[in-house]
C-alpha positions in Angstrom: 30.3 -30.7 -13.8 30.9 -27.0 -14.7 27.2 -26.8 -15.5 25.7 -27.6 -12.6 28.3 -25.9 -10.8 27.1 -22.4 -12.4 24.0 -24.0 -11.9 24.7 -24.2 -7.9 26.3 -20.5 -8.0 23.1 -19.1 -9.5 20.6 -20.9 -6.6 22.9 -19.6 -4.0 23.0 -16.2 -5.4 19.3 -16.2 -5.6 19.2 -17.5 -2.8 20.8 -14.7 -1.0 19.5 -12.1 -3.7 16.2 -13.1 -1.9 17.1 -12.8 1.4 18.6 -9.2 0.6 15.0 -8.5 -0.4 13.5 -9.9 2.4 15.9 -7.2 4.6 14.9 -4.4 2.5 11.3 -5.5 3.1 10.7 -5.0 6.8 14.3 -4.4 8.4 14.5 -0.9 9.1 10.7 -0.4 9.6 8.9 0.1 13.2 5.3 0.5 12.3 3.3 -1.8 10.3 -0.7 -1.7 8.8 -1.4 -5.1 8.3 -4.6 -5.9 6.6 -6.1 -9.5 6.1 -8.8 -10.6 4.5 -10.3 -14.2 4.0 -9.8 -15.0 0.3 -8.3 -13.6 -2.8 -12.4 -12.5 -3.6 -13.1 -11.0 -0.6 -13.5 -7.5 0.0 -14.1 -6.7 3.2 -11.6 -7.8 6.4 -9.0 -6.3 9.0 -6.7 -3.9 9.6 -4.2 -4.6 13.0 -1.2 -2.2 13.5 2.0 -3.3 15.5 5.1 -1.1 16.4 8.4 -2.0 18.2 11.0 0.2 19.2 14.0 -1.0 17.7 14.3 -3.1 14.5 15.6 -5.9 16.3 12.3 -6.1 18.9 9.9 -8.1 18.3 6.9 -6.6 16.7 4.0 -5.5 19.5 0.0 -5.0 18.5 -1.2 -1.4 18.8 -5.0 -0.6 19.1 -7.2 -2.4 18.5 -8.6 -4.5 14.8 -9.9 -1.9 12.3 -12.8 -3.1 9.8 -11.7 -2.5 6.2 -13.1 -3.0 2.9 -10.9 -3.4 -0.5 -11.2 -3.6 -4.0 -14.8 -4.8 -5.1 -12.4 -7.9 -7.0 -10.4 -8.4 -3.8 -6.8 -8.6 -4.3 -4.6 -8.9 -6.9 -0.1 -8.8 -6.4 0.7 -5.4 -6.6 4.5 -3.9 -7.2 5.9 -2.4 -4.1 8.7 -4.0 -1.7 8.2 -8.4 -1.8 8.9 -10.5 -4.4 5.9 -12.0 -5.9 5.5 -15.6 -4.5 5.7 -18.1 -7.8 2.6 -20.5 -6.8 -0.5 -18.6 -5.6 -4.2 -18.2 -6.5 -3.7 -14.1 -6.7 -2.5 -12.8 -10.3 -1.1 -9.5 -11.1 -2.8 -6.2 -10.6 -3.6 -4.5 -13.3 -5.4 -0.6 -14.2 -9.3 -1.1 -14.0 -9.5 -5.0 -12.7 -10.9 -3.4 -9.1 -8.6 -5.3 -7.3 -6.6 -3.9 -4.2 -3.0 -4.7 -4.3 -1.4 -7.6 -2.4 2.4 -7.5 -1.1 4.5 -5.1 1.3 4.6 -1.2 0.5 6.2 1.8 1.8 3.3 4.8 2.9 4.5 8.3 1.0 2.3 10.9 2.9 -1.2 11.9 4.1 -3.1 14.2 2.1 -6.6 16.0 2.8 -9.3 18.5 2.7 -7.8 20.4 5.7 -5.3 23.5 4.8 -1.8 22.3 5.7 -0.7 24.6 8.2 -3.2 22.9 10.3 -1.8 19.7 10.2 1.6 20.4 11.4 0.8 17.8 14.0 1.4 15.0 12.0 4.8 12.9 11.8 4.5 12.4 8.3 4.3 14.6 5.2 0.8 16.2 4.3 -0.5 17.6 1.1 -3.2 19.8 0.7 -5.8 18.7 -1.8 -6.6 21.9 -4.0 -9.4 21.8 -6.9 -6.6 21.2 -9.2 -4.7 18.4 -8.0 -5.1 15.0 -9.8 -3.8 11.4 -9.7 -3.2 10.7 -13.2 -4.7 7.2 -14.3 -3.8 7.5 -18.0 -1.4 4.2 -18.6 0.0 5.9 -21.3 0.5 9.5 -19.7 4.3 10.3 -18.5 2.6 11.0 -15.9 1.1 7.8 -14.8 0.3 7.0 -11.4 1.8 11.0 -9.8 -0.4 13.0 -7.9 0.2 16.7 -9.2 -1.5 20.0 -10.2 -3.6 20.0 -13.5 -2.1 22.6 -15.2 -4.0 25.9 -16.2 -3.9 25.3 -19.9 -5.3 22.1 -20.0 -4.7 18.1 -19.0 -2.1 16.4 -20.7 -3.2 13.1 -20.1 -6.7 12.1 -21.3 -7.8 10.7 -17.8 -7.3 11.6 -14.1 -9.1 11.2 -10.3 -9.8 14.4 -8.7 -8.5 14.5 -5.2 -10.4 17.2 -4.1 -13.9 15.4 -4.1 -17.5 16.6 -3.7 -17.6 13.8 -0.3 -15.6 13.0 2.4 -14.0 10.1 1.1 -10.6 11.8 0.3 -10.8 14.5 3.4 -7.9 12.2 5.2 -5.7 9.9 3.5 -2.4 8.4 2.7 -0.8 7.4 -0.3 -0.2 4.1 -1.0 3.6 3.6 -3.0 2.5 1.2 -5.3 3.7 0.9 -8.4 6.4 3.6 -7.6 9.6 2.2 -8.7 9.5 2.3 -11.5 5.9 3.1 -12.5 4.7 0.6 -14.7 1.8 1.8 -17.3 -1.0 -0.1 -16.7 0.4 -1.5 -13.7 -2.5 0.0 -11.2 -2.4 3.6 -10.3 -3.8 5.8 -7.5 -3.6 3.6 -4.2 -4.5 5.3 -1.0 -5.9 4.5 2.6 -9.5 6.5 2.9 -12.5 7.0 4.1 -15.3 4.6 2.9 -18.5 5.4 1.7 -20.8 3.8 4.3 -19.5 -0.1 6.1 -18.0 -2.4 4.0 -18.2 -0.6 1.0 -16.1 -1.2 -1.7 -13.5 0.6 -3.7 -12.0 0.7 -6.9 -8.8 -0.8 -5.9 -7.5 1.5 -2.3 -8.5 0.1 1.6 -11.5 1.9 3.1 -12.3 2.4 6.6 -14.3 4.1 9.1 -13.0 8.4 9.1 -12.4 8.0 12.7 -10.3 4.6 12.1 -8.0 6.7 9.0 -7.7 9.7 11.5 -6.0 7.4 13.9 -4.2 5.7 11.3 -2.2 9.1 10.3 -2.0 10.3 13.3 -0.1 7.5 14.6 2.3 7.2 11.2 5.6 8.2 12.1 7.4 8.9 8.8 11.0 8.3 11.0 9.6 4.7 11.4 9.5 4.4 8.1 6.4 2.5 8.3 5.0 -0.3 5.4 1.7 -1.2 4.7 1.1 -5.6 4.6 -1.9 -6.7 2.3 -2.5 -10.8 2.6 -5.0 -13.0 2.5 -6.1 -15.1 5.7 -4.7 -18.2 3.3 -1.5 -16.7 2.9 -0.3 -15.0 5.7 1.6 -17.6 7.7 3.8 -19.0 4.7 4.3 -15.2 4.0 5.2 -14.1 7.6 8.1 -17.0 7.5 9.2 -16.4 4.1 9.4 -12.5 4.5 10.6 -12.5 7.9 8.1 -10.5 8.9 7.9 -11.8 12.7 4.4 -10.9 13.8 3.2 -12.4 16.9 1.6 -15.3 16.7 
């Protein structure tokens, strides 16, 4: 009897550990960038953004659906703000496998090509890409998965994606906090919103869209809303929306 008392005591707190989680998850944001594809293989779908005004309205559609491509893998479970569901086709992202990652995940800030005291505009953060700034994809680097300066007397890591690139696909973007906390070596690196290549091309594991659709994107990112990024699959996305509490219109 005391055993499956404890037993009973640990489902409850789960239970309610989980529904903490599900409050951290969406409960204080106001903007969301939720992008569906078909399958767990697919790369290409759509990107829909809602809003509300306070966190206890419901969530309203703004704009229009933006075409998006993903990973050239499709989508893997990524580490941001969800727990990872136990039974599902998608496994764990991973450095290299191509996939984008699936889940819920806070935005950090725009970055770019433009100088930064042009961009005062903008309700979120900006940073100026400069020939020396890197995102560190060495999984065994301290500095895995950071965005920072190369420093003048040489890399300290043994691998690392300029930001300031010889095309346009970095001239707008936002960071994607994935893997954040904590940062997990090897557990995918270097996840933004951009610019893609030509339609429906794919990426190495970040969104891609049109470079009018991503200037519209940050320009509409309030940093106050503290807005989240969704990534699901067409398959998924009701079963998540109840379990998460997420609430979009139907």
């Amino acid at each position: 009897m005391r055993l499956l008392l404890s037993s009973v005591v640990l489902l409850m707190s789960l239970v309610i550990s989980s529904t903490a989680t599900v409050a951290d998850v969406v409960g204080d944001s106001r903007q969301l960038l939720v992008v569906t594809v078909p399958t767990w293989n697919s790369t290409t779908g759509l990107l829909q953004r809602f809003d509300r005004e306070r966190t206890a309205d419901v969530w309203r559609k703004a704009g229009t659906p933006i075409a998006i491509s993903i990973g050239r893998a499709g989508l893997a479970w990524g580490r941001g703000l969800h727990p990872v569901p136990q039974a599902t086709e998608g496994g764990i992202k991973k450095e290299g496998d191509g996939r984008s990652p699936a889940g819920i995940f806070s935005l950090m800030n725009a970055f770019g090509y433009a100088a930064a005291n042009t961009m005062t505009a903008l309700k979120i953060p900006y940073e100026h890409c400069t020939e020396s700034l890197r995102c560190v994809d060495d999984a065994a680097s301290p500095d895995y998965n950071r965005i920072i300066p190369e420093p003048k007397g040489g890399a300290p890591w043994k691998s690392a994606e300029l930001m300031k690139r010889d095309d346009d696909l970095y001239r707008l973007g936002v960071v994607v906090a994935h893997n954040q906390s904590p940062r997990v070596g090897g557990g995918g690196s270097c996840i933004f919103l951009h610019i893609w290549k030509e339609p429906g091309a794919t990426t190495s594991g970040c969104t891609a869209m049109a470079s009018g659709d991503i200037e519209t994107i940050v320009r509409w990112l309030d940093a106050a809303k503290e807005p989240r990024l969704v990534q699901w699959t067409a398959g998924e996305a009701a079963g998540l929306d109840r379990e998460w509490a997420v609430g979009l219109p139907k």
